[in-house]
C-alpha positions as CSV (number, residue, x, y, z in Angstrom):
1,X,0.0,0.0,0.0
2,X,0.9,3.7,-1.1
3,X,1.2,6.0,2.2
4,X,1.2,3.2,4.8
5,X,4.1,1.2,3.2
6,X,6.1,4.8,3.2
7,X,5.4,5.3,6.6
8,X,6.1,1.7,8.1
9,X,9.8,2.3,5.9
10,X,10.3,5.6,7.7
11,X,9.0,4.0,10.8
12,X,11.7,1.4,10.2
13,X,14.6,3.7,9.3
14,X,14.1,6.0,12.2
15,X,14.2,3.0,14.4
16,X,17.4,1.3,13.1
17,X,19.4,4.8,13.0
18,X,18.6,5.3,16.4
19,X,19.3,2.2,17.9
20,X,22.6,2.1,16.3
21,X,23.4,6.1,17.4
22,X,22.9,4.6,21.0
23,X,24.3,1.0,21.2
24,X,27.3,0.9,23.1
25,X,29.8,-2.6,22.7
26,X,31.2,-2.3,26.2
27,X,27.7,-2.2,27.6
28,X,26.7,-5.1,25.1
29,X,29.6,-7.1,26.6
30,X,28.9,-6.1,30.2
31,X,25.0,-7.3,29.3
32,X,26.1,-10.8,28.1
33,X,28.7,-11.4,30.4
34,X,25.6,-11.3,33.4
35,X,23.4,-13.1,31.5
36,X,25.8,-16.1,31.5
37,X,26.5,-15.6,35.0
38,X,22.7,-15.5,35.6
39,X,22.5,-18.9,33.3
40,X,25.7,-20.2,36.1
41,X,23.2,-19.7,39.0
42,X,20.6,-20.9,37.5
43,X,22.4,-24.6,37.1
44,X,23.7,-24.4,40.8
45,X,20.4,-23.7,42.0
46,X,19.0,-26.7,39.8
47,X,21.9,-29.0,41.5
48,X,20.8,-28.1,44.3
49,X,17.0,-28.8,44.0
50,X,18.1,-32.4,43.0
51,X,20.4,-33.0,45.8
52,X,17.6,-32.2,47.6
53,X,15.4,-34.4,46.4
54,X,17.9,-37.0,46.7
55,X,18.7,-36.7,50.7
56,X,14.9,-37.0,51.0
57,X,14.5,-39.9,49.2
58,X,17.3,-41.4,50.7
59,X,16.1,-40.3,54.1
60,X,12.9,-42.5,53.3
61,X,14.3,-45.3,52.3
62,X,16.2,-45.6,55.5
63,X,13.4,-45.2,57.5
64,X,11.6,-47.5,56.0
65,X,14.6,-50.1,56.3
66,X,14.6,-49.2,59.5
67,X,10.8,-50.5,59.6
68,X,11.7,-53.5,57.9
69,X,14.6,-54.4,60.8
70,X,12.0,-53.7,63.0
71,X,9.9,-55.8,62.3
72,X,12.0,-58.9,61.4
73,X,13.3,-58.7,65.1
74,X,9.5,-58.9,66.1
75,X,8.9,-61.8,64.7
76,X,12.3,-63.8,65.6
77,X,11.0,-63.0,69.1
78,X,7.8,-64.0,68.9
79,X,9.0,-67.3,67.8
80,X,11.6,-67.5,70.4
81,X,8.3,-66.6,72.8
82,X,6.3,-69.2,71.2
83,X,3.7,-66.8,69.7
84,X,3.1,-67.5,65.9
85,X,0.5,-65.9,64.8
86,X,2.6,-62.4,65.9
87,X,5.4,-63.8,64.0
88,X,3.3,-64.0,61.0
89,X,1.9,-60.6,61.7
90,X,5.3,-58.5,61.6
91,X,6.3,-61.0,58.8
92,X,3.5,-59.4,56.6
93,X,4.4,-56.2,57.2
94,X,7.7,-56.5,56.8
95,X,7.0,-57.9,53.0
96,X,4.8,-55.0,52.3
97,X,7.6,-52.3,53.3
98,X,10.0,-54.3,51.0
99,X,9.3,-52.9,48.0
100,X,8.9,-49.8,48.9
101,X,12.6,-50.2,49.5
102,X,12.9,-51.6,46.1
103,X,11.1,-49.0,44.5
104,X,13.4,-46.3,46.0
105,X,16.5,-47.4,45.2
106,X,16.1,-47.0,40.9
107,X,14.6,-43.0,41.9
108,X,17.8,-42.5,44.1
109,X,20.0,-43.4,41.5
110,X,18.5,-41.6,38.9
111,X,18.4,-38.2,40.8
112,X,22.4,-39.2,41.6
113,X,22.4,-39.1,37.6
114,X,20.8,-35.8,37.2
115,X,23.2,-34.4,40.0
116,X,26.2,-35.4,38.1
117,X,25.0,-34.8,34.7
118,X,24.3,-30.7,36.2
119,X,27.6,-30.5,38.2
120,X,29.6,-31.3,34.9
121,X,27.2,-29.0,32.8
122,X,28.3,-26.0,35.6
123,X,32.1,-27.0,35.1
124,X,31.7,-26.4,31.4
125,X,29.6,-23.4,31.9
126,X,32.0,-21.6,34.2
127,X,34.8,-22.3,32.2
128,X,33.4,-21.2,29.0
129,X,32.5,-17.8,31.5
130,X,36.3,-17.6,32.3
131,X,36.9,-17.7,29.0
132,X,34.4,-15.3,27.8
133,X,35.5,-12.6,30.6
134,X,39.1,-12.6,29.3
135,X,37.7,-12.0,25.6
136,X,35.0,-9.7,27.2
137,X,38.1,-7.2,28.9
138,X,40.1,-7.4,25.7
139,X,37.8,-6.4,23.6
140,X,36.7,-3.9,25.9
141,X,40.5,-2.4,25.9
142,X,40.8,-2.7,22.2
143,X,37.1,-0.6,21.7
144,X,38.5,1.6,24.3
145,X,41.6,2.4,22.3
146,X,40.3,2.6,18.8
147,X,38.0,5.2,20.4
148,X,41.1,7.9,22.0
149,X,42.8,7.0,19.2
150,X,39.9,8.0,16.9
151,X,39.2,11.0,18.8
152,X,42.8,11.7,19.0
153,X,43.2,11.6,15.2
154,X,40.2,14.2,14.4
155,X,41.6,16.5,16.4
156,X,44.7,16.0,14.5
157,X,43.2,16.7,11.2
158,X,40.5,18.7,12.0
159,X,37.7,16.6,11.9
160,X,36.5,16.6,15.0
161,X,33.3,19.3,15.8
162,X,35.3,21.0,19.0
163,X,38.3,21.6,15.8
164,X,35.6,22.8,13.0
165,X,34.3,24.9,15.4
166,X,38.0,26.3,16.2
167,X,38.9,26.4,12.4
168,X,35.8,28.4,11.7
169,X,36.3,31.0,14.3
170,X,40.0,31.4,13.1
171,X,38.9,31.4,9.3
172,X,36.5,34.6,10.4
173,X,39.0,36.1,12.5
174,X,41.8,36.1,9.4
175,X,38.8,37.9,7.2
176,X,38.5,40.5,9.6
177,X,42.2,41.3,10.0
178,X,42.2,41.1,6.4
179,X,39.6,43.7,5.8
180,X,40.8,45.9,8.2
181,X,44.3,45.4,6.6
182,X,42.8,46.4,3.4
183,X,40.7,49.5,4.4
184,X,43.5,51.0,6.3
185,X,45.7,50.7,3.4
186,X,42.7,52.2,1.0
187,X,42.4,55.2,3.9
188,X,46.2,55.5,3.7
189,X,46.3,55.8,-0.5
190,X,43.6,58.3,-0.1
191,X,45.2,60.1,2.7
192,X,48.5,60.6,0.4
193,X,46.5,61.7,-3.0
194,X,45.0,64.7,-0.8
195,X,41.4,63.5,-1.9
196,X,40.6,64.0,1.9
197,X,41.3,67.2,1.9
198,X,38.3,68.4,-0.3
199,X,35.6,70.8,1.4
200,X,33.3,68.2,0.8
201,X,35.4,66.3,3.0
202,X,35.6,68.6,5.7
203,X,39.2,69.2,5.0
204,X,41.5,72.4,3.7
205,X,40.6,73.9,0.3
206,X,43.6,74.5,-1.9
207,X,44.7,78.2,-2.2
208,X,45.4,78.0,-5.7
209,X,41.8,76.4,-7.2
210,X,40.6,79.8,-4.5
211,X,43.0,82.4,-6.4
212,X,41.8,81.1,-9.8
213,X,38.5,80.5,-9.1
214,X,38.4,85.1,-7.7
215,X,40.5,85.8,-11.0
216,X,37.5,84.6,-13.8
217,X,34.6,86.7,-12.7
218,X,32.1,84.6,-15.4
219,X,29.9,82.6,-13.9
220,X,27.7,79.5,-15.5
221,X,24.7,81.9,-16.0
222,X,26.8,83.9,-17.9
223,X,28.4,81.4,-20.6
224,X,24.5,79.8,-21.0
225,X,23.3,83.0,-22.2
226,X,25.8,83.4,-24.7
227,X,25.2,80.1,-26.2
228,X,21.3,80.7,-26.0
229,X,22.3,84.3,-27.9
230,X,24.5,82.2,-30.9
231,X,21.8,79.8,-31.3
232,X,18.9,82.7,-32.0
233,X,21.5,84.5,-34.3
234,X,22.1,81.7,-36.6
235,X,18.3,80.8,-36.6
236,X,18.3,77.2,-35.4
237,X,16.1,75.9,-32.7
238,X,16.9,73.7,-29.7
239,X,16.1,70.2,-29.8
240,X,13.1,69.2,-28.2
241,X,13.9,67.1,-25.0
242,X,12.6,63.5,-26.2
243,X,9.8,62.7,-24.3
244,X,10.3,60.7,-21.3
245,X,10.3,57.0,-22.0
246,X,7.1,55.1,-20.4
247,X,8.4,53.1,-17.4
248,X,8.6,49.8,-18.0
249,X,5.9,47.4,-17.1
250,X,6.3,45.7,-14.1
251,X,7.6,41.8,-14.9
252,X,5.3,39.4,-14.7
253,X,5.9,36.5,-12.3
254,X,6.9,33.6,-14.1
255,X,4.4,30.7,-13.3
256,X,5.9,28.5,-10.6
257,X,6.0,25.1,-11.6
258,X,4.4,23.4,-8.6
259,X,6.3,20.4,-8.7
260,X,4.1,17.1,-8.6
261,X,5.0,14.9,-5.3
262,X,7.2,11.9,-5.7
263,X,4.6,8.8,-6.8
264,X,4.3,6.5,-3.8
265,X,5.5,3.1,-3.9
266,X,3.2,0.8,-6.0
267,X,2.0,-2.3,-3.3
268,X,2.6,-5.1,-4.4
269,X,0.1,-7.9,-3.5
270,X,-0.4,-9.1,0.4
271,X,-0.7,-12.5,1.1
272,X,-3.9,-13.6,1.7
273,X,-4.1,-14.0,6.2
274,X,-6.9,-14.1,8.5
275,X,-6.2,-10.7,10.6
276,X,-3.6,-7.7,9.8
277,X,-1.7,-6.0,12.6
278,X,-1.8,-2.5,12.4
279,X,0.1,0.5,13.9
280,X,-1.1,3.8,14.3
281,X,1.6,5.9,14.8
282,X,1.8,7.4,18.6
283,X,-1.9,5.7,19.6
284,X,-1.6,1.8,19.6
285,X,-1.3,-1.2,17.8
286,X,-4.5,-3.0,16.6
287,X,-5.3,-6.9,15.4
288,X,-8.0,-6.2,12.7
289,X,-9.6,-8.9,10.4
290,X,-8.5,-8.9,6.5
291,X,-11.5,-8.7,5.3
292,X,-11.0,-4.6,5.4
293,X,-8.0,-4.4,3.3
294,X,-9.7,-3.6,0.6
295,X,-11.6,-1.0,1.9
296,X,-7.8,0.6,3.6
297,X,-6.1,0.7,0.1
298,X,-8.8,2.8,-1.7
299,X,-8.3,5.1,1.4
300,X,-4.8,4.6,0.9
301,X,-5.3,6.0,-3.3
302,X,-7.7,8.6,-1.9
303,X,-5.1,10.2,0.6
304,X,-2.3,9.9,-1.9
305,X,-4.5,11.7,-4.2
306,X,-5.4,14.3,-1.8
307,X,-1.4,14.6,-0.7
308,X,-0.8,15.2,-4.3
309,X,-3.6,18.1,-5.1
310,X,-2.5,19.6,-1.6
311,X,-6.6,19.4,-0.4
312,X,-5.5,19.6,3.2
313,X,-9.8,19.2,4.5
314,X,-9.8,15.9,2.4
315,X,-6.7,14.7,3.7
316,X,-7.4,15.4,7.5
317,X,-10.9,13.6,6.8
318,X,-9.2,10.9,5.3
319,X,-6.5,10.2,8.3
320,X,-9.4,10.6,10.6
321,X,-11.5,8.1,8.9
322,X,-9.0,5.6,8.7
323,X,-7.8,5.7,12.6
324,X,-11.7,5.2,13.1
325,X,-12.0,2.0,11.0
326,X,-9.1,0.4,12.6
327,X,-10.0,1.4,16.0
328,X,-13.5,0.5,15.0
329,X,-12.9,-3.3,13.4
330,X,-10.0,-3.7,15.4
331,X,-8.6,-4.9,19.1
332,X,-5.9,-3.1,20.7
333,X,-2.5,-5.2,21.2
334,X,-0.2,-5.3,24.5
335,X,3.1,-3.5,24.1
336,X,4.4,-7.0,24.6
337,X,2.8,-8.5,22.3
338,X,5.3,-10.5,19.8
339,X,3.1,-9.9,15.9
340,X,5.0,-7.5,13.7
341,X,3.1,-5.1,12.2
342,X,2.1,-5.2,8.9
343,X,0.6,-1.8,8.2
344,X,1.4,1.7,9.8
345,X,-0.9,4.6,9.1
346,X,0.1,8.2,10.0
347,X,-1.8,9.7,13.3
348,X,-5.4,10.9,13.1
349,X,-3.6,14.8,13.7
350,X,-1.1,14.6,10.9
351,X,-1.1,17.6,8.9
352,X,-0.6,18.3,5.3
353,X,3.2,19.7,5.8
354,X,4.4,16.6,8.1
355,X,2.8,14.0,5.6
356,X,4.8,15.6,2.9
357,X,8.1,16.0,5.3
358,X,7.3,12.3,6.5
359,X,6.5,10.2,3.1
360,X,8.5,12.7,0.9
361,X,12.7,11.8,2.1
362,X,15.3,13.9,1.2
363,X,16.0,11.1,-1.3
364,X,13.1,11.6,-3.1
365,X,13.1,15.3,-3.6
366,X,15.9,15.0,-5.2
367,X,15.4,12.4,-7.4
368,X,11.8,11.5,-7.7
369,X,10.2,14.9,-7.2
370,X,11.7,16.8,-10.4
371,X,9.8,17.5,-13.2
């Protein structure tokens, strides 16, 4: 599907990028090394419950021998005393404990089994722990030094941001030193040539231009009515100014060509399954039944549509409409629930700029957005 297969991507990428910005090896190697340890006590404690067991039944089985012993000394006294029947009597009893003994002893040695089976299962395990904890602080030591040495390295060329930050201030300070460089020399240059000291300056007038300009008493008035005078004399007219040219027309606005959104991914056929999870983004996760795909993808081509015409009322209809139907044909999930999604639709609030900014990747603006 169109918009919901472009946000479960996004969904996807976001998630990946940020659990690889935050993972940490050490702390992954500090994480497995406890759950081995935890595994360790866990086969102990099972040893444990199995000895346990054992002593118990062992306990029983000499009591019950003790029983037996019991009674066979009854009856060798009563016999001795010349009472039969009481002979018989412990006799009896004595058979019926018997295998009880008997049925003991096969249990006992079977839990002796399981004892030793777990003790050499706990050997293995803890030396496979000893093993893995010398890896564990090597690896640890080499992460540790690839890191200074890393960090070590961008500061050495530069690349680090505490360095670009450093070579940027520089780079502006050398401009500045350079421009005032420059204007003190142009201030100098125009210092020498005396330029600075015109009246319109503020600075000296030159004596000379002053004695000159008091010696020739004709002023501009003066040498335009002459020429006025020559031009009547010989009979020729002025020139009429040329009329003032119209001002130009404003420029129109070239038409903006409003460039058509990148075409959604084309779905490609869903296998056919009983229910659909799906994910609204920031509300929930919902088990709905298949039976309304159908009816989501023509949503889907309807809020493409209205994302590409730029009908924000349609498009915040739409969203709406489809959060209702999932909500609506749907039961919400446990967070710990195990199904993976298989659709995500944007949240009922989403706006025409943030579905454009969400479905619309940098990517695609710059390949699948021109022309």
């Amino acid at each position: 599907m169109g918009v919901f297969k472009r946000v479960s991507q996004v969904f996807q990428q976001k998630s990946n990028a940020l659990l690889n910005k935050v993972e940490d090896p050490t702390q992954a190697l500090d994480l497995s090394y406890e759950k081995m340890l935890e595994n360790l006590q866990q086969v102990r404690k099972s040893i444990a419950d199995v000895l346990t067991s054992q002593k118990r039944l062992e306990a029983q089985r000499a009591q019950l021998k003790a029983q037996y012993d019991k009674l066979q000394g009854q009856a060798r006294q009563a016999l001795q005393q010349g009472q039969e029947d009481v002979a018989k009597t412990a006799l009896s009893r004595a058979g019926a404990i018997q295998p009880q003994i008997s049925a003991l002893n096969p249990q006992i040695d079977q839990l002796a089994q399981q004892e030793a089976a777990l003790e050499e299962t706990g050997r293995k395990l803890n030396s496979k722990i000893e093993a893995f904890r010398a890896q564990r602080d090597t690896m640890k030591a080499q992460y540790t030094a690839a890191k200074a040495s890393s960090q070590a390295l961008e500061g050495l060329t530069g690349l680090s941001d505490q360095m670009t930050d450093v070579n940027l201030m520089m780079d502006r300070a050398k401009d500045k030193i350079d421009q005032m460089q420059s204007r003190a020399a142009a201030v100098g240059e125009l210092a020498d040539s005396g330029v600075l000291d015109s009246p319109a300056l503020g600075g000296q007038s030159d004596d000379i231009e002053m004695a000159l300009a008091q010696g020739n008493p004709t002023s501009d008035v003066d040498l335009q009515l002459a020429a006025l005078k020559a031009e009547l004399a010989s009979g020729s007219k002025p020139e009429l100014a040329a009329a003032p040219a119209q001002p130009d027309q404003p420029p129109q606005p070239a038409a903006l060509a409003t460039p058509e959104p990148a075409a959604l991914a084309t779905p490609e056929p869903a296998e056919a399954t009983t229910t659909l999870v799906v994910r609204i983004l920031g509300e929930g996760r919902y088990r709905v039944p298949s039976t309304i795909r159908g009816a989501l993808e023509g949503m889907d081509s309807a809020l493409e549509s209205a994302l590409n015409n730029g009908d924000q009322s349609t498009f915040s209809m739409l969203v709406e409409q489809v959060a209702s139907m999932v909500r609506g044909n749907g039961t919400e999930l446990a967070d710990a629930d195990p199904a993976p999604d298989d659709l995500i639709v944007p949240p009922p609030d989403t706006t025409l700029e943030e579905a454009k900014k969400l479905f619309y990747s940098d990517e695609d603006t710059g390949t699948e957005s021109k022309g």
